[in-house]
C-alpha positions as CSV (number, residue, x, y, z in Angstrom):
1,X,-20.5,5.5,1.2
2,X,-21.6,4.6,4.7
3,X,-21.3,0.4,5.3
4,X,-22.7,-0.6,8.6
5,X,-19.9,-3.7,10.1
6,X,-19.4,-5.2,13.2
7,X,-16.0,-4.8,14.2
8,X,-14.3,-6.7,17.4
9,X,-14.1,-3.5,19.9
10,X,-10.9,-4.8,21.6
11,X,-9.1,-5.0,18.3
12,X,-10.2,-1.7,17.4
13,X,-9.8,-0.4,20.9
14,X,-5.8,-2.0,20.9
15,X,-5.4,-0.1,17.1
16,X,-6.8,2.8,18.3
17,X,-4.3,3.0,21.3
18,X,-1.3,2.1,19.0
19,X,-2.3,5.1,16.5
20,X,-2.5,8.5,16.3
21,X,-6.4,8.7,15.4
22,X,-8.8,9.8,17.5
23,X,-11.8,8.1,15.6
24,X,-12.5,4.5,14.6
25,X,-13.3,5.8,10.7
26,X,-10.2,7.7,10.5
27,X,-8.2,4.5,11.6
28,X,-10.4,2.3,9.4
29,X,-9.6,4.6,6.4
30,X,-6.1,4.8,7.2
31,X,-6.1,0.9,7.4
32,X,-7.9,0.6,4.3
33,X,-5.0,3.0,1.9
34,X,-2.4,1.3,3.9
35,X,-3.8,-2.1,2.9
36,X,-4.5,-1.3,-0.8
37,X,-0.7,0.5,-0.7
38,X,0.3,-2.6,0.3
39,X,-1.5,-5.0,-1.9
40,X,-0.5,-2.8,-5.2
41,X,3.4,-3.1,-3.9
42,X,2.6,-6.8,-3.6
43,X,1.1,-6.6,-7.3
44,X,4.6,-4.9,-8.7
45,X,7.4,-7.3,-7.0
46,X,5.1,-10.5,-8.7
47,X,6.5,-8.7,-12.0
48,X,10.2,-8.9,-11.2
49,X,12.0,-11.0,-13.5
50,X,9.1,-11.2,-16.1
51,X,10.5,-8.6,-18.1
52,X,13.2,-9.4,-20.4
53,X,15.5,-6.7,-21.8
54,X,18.0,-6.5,-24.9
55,X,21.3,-7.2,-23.5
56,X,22.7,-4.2,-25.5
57,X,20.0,-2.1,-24.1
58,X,21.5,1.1,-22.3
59,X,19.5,2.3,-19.3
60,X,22.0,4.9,-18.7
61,X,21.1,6.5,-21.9
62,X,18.0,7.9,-20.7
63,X,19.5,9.6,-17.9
64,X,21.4,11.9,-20.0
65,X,20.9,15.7,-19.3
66,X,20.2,16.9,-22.8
């Protein structure tokens, strides 16, 4: 999907110098899975401590080789 945006060309001109990429769509998508990477992380640390386990559960248990 092509999206036309305006884009400050020193802050892409600065990322592109602190990159690897040679093209302002190969940084963009780059910033875009690093952002939604990010945001999902975000998304699983909100669930620790939410989950509540039986205090005779065994986590071990499951690591058995059978």
């Amino acid at each position: 999907m092509e999206t036309p945006i305006q884009i400050d060309q020193n802050l892409l001109q600065e990322a592109l110098n602190l990159s690897n990429y040679t093209t302002a769509t190969a940084l963009i998508e780059a910033t875009l899975h690093e952002y939604i990477q990010h945001r999902k992380q975000l998304k699983i640390l909100e669930l620790f401590g939410t989950i509540n386990y039986e205090e005779d559960y065994n986590y071990k248990q499951q690591r058995q080789v059978v």
